[in-house]
Biopython code that builds the backbone (N, CA, C, O; Angstrom):
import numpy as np
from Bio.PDB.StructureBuilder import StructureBuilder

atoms = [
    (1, "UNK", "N", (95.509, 105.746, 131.730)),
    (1, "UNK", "CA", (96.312, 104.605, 131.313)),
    (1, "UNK", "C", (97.701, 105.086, 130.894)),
    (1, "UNK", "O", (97.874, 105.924, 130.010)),
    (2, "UNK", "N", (98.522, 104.593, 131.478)),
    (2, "UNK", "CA", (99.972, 104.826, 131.047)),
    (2, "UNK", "C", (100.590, 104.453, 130.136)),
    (2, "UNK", "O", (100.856, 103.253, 130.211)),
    (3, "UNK", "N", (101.166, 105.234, 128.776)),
    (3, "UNK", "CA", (101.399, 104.547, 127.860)),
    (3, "UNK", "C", (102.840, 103.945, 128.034)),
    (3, "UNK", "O", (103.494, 104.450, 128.946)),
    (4, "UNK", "N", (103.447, 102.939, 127.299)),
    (4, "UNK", "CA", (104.821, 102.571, 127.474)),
    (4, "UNK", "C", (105.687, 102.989, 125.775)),
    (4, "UNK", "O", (105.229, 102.700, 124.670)),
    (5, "UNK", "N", (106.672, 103.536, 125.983)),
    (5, "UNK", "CA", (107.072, 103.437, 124.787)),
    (5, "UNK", "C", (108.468, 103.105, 124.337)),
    (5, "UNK", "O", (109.415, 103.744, 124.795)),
    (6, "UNK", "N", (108.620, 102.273, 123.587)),
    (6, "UNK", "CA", (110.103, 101.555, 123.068)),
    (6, "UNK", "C", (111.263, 102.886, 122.049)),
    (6, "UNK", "O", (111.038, 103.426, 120.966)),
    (7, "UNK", "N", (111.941, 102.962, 122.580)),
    (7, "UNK", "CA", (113.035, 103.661, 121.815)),
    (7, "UNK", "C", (114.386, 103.284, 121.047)),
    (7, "UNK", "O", (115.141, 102.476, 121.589)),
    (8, "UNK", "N", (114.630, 103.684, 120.145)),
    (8, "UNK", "CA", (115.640, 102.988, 119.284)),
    (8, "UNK", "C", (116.603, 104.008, 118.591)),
    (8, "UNK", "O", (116.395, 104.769, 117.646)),
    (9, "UNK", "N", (117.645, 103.806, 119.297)),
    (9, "UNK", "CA", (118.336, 104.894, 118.644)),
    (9, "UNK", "C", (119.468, 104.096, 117.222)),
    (9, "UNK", "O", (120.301, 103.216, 117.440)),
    (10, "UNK", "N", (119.233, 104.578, 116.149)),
    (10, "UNK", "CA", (120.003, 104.000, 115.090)),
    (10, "UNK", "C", (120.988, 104.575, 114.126)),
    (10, "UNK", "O", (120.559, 105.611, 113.618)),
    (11, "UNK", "N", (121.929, 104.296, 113.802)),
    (11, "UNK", "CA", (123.181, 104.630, 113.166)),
    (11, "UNK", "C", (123.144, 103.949, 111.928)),
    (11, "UNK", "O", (123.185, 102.753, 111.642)),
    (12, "UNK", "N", (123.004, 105.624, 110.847)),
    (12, "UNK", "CA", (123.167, 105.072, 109.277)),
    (12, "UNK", "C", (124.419, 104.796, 108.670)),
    (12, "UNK", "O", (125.302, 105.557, 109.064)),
    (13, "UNK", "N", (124.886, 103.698, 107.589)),
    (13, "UNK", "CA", (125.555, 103.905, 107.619)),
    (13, "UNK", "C", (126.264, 105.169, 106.411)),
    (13, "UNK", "O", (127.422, 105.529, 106.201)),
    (14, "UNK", "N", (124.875, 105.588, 105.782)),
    (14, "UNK", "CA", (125.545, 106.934, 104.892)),
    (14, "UNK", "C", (124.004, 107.576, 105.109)),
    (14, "UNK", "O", (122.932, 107.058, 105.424)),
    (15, "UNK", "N", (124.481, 109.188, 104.735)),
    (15, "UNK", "CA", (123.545, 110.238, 105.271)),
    (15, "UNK", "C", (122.227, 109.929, 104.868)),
    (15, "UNK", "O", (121.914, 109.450, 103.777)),
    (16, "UNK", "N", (121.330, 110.278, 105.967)),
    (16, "UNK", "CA", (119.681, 110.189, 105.722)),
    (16, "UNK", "C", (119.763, 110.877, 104.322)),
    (16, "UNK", "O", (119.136, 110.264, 103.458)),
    (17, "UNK", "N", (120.256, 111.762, 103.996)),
    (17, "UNK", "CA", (119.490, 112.225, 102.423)),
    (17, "UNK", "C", (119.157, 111.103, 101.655)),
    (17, "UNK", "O", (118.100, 110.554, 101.344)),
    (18, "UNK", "N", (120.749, 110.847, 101.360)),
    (18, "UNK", "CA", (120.649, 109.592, 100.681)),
    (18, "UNK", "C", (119.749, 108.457, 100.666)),
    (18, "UNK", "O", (119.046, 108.086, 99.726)),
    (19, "UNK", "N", (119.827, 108.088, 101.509)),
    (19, "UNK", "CA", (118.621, 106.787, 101.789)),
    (19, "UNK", "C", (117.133, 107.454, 101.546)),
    (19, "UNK", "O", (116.228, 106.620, 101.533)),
    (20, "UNK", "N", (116.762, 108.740, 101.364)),
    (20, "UNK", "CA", (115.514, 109.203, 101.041)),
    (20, "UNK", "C", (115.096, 109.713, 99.401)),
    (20, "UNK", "O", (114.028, 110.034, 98.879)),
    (21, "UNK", "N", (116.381, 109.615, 98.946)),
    (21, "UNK", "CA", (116.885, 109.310, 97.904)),
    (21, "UNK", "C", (116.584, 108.178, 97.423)),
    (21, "UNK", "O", (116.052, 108.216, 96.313)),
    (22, "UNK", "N", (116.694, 107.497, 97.736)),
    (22, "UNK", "CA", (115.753, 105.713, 97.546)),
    (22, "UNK", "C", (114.560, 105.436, 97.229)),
    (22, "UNK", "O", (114.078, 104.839, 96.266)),
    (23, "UNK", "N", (113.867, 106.211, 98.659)),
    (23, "UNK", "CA", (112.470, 106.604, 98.487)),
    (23, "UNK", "C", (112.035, 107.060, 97.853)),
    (23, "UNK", "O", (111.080, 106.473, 97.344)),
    (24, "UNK", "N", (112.301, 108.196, 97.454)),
    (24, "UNK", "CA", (112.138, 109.068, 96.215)),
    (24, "UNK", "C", (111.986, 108.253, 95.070)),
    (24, "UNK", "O", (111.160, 108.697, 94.272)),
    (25, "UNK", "N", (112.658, 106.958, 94.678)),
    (25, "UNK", "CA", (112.905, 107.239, 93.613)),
    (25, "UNK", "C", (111.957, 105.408, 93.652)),
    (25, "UNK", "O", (111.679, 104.693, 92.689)),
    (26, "UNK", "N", (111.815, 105.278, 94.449)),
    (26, "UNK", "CA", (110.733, 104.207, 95.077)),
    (26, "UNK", "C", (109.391, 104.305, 95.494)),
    (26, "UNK", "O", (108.706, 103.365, 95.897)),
    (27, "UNK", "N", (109.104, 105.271, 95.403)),
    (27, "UNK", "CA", (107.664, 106.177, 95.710)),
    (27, "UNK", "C", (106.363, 105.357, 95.669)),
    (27, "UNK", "O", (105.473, 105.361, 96.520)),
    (28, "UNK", "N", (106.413, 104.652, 94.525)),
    (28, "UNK", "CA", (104.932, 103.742, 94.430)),
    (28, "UNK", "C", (105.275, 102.965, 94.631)),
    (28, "UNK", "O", (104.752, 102.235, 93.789)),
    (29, "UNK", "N", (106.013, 102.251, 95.334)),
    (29, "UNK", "CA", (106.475, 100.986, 96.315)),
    (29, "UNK", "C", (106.421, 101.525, 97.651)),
    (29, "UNK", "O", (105.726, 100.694, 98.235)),
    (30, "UNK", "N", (106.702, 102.324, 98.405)),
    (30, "UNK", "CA", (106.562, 102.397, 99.575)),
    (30, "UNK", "C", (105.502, 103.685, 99.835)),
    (30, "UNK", "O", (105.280, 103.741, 101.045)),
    (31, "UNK", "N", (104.728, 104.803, 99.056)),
    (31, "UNK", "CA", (103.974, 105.278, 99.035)),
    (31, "UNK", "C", (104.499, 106.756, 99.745)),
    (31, "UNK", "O", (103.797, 107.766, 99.691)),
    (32, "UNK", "N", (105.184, 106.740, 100.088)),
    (32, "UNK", "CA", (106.142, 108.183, 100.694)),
    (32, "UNK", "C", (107.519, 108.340, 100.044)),
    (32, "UNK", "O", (108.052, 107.512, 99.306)),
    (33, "UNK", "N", (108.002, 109.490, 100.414)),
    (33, "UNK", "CA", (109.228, 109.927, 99.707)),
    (33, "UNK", "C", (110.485, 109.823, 101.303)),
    (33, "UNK", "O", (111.660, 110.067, 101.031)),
    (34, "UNK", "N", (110.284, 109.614, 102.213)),
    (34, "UNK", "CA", (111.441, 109.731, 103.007)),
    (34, "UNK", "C", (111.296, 108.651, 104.171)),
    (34, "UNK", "O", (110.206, 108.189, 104.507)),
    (35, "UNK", "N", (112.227, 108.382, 104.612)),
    (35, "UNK", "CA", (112.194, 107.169, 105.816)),
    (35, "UNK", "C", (111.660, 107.708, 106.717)),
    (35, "UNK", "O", (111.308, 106.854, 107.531)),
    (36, "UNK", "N", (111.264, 109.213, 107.186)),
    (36, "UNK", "CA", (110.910, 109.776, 108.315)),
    (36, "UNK", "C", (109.431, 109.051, 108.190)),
    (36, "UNK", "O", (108.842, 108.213, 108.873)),
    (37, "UNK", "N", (109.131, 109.746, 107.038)),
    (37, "UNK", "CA", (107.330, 109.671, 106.251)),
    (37, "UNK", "C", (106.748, 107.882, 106.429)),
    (37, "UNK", "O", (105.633, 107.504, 106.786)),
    (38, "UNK", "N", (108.020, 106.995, 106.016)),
    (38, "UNK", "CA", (107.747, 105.680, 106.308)),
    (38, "UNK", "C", (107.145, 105.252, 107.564)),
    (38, "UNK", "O", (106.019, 104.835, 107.836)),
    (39, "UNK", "N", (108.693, 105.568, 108.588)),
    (39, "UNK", "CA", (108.561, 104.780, 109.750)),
    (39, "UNK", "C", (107.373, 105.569, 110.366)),
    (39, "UNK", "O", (106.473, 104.854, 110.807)),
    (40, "UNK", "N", (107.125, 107.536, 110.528)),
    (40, "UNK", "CA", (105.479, 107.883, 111.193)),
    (40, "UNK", "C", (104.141, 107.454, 111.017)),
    (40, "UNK", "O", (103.166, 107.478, 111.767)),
    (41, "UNK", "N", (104.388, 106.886, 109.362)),
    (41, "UNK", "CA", (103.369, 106.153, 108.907)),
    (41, "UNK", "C", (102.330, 105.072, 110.049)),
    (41, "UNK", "O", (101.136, 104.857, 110.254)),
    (42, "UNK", "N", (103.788, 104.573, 110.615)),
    (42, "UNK", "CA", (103.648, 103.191, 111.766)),
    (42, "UNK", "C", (102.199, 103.995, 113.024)),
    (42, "UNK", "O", (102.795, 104.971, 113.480)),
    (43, "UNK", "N", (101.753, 103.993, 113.226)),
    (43, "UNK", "CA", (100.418, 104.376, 114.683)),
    (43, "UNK", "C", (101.516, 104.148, 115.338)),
    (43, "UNK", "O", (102.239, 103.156, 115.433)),
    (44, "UNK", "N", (101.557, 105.486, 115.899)),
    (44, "UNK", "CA", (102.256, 105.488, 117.119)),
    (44, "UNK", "C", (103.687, 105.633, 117.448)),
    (44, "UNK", "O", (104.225, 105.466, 118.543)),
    (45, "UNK", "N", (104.317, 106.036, 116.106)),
    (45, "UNK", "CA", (105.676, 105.638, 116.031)),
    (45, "UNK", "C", (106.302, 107.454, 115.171)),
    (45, "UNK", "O", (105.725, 108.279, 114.463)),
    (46, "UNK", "N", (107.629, 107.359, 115.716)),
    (46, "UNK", "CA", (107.827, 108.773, 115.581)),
    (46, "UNK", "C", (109.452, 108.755, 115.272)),
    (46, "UNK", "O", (110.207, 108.323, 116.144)),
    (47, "UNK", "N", (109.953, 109.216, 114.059)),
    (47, "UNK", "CA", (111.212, 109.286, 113.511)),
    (47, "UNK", "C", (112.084, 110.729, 113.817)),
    (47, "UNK", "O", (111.949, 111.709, 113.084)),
    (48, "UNK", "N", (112.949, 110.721, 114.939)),
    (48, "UNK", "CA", (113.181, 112.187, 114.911)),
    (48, "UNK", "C", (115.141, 112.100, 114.227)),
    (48, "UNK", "O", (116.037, 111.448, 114.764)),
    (49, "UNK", "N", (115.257, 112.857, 113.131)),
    (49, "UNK", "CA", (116.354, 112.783, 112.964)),
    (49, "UNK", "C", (117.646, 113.601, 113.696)),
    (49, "UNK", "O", (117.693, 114.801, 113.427)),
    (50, "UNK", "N", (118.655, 113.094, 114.557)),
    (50, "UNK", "CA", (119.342, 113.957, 115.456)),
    (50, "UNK", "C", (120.881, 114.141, 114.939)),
    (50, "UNK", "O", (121.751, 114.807, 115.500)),
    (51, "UNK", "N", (120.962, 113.641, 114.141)),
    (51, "UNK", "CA", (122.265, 114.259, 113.379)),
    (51, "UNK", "C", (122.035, 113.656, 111.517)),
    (51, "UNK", "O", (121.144, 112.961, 111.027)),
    (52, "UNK", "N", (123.195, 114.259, 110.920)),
    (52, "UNK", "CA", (123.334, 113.369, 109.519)),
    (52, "UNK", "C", (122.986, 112.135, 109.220)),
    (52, "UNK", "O", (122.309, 111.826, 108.239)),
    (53, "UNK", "N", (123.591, 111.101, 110.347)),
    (53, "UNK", "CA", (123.562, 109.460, 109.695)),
    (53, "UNK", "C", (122.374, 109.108, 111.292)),
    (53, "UNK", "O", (121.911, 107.968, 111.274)),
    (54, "UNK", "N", (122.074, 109.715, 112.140)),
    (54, "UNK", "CA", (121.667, 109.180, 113.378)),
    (54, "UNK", "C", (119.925, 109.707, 113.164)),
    (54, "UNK", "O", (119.481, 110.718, 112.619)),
    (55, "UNK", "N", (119.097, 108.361, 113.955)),
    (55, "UNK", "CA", (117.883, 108.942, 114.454)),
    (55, "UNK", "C", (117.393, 108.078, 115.726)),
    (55, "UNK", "O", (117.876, 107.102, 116.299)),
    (56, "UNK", "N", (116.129, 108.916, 115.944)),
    (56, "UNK", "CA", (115.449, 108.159, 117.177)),
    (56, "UNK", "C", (114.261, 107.618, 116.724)),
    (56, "UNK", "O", (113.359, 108.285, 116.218)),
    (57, "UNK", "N", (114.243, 106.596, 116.871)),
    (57, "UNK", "CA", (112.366, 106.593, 116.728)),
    (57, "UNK", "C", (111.501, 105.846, 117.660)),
    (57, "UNK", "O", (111.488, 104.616, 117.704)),
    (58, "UNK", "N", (111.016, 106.361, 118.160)),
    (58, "UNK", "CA", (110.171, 105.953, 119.484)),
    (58, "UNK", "C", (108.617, 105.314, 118.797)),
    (58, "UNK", "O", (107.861, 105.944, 118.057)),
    (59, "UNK", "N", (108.440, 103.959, 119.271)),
    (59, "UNK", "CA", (106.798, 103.772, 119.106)),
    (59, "UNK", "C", (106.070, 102.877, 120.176)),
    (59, "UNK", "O", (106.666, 101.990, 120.788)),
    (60, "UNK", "N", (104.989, 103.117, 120.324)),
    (60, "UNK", "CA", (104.032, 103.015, 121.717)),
    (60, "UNK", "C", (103.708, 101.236, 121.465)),
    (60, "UNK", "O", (103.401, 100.534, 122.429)),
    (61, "UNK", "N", (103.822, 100.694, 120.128)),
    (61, "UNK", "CA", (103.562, 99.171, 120.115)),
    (61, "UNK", "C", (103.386, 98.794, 118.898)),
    (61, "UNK", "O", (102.444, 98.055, 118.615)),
    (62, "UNK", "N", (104.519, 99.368, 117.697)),
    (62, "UNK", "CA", (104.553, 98.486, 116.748)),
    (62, "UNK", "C", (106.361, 98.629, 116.336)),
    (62, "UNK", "O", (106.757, 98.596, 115.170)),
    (63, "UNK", "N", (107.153, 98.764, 117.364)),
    (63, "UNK", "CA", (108.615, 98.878, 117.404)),
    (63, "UNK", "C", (108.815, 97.427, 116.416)),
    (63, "UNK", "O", (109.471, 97.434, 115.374)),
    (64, "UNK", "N", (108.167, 96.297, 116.929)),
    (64, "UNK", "CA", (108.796, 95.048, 116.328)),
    (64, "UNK", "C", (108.931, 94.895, 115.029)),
    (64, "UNK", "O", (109.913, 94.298, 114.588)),
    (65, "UNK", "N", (107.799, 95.498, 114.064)),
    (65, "UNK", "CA", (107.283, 95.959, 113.099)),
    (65, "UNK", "C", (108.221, 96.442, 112.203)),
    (65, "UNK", "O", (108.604, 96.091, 111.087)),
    (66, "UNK", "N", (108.575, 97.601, 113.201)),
    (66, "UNK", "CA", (109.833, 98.548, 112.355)),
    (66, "UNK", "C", (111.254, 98.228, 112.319)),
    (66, "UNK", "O", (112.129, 98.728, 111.613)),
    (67, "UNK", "N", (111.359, 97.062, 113.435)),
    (67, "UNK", "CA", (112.861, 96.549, 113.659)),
    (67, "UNK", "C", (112.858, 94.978, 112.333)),
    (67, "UNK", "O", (113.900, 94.508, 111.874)),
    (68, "UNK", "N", (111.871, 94.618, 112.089)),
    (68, "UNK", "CA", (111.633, 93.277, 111.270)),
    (68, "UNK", "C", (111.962, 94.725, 110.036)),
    (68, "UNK", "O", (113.037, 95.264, 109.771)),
    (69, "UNK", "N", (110.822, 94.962, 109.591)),
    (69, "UNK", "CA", (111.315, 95.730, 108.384)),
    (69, "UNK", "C", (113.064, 95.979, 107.968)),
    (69, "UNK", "O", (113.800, 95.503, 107.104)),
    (70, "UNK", "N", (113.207, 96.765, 108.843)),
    (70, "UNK", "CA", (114.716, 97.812, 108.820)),
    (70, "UNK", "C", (115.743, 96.197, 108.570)),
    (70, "UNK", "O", (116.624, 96.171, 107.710)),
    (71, "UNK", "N", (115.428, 94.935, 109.480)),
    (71, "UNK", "CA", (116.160, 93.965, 109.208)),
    (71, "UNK", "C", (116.306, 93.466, 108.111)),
    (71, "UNK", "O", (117.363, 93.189, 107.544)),
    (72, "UNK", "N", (114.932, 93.284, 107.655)),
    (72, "UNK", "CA", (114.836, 92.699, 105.986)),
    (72, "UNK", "C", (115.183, 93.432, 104.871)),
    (72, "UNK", "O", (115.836, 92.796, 104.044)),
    (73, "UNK", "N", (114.839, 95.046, 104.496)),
    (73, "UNK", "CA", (115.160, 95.754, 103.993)),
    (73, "UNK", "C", (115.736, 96.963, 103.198)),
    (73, "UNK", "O", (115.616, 97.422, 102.062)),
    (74, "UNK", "N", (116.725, 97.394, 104.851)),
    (74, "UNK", "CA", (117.547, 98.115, 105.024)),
    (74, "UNK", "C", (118.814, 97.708, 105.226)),
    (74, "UNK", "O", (119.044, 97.528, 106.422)),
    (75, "UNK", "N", (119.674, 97.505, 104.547)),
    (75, "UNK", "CA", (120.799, 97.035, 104.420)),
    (75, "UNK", "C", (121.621, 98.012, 104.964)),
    (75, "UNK", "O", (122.420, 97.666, 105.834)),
    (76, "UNK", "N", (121.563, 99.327, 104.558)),
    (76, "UNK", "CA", (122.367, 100.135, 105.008)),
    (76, "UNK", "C", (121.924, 101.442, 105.823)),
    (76, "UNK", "O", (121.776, 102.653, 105.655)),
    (77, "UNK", "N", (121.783, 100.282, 106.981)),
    (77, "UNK", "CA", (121.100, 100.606, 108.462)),
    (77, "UNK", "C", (122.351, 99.388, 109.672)),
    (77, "UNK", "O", (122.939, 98.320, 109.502)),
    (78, "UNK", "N", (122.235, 100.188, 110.586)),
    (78, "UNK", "CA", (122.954, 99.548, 111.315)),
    (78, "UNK", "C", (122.374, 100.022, 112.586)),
    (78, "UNK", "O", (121.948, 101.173, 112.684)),
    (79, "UNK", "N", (122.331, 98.915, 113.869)),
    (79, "UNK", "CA", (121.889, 99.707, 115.351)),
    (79, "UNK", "C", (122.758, 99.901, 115.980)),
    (79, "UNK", "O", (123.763, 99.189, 115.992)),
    (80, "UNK", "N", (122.536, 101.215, 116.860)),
    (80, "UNK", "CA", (123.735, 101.326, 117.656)),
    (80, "UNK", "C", (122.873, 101.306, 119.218)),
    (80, "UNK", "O", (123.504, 101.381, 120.273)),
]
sb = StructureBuilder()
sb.init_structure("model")
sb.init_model(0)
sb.init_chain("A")
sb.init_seg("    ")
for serial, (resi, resn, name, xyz) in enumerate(atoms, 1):
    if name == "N":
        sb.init_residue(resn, " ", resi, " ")
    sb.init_atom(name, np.array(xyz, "f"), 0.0, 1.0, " ", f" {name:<3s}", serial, name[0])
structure = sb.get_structure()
């Protein structure tokens, strides 16, 4: 069976530290310390960070999931 998988490349608008920095300090609200740890959380879904403010994250079928989230709760997230 061939899997299909959705890719998303996204532009922060200040450095991943920072925003994991959030997490951190949000820990028993979202149960991880970094957005990487969040979004892998997802089955199937994979956060690769490719520069300072940029990542990829590829997932096999819960992309919508992670794009509703990032809409509602990431303010300082932007797509490129």
């Amino acid at each position: 069976m061939e899997k299909n998988y959705e890719t998303l490349r996204i532009t922060f608008n200040k450095p991943l530290t920072e925003i994991d920095k959030e997490f951190e300090e949000e820990k028993e609200m979202f149960g991880v310390e970094s957005l990487k740890e969040f979004i892998d959380g997802y089955e199937s879904s994979r956060f690769t960070q490719i520069s300072e403010t940029e990542a990829i994250i590829t997932s096999e079928y819960n992309m919508n999931h992670i794009v509703d989230w990032i809409e509602r709760f990431a303010e300082d997230m932007v797509f490129s």
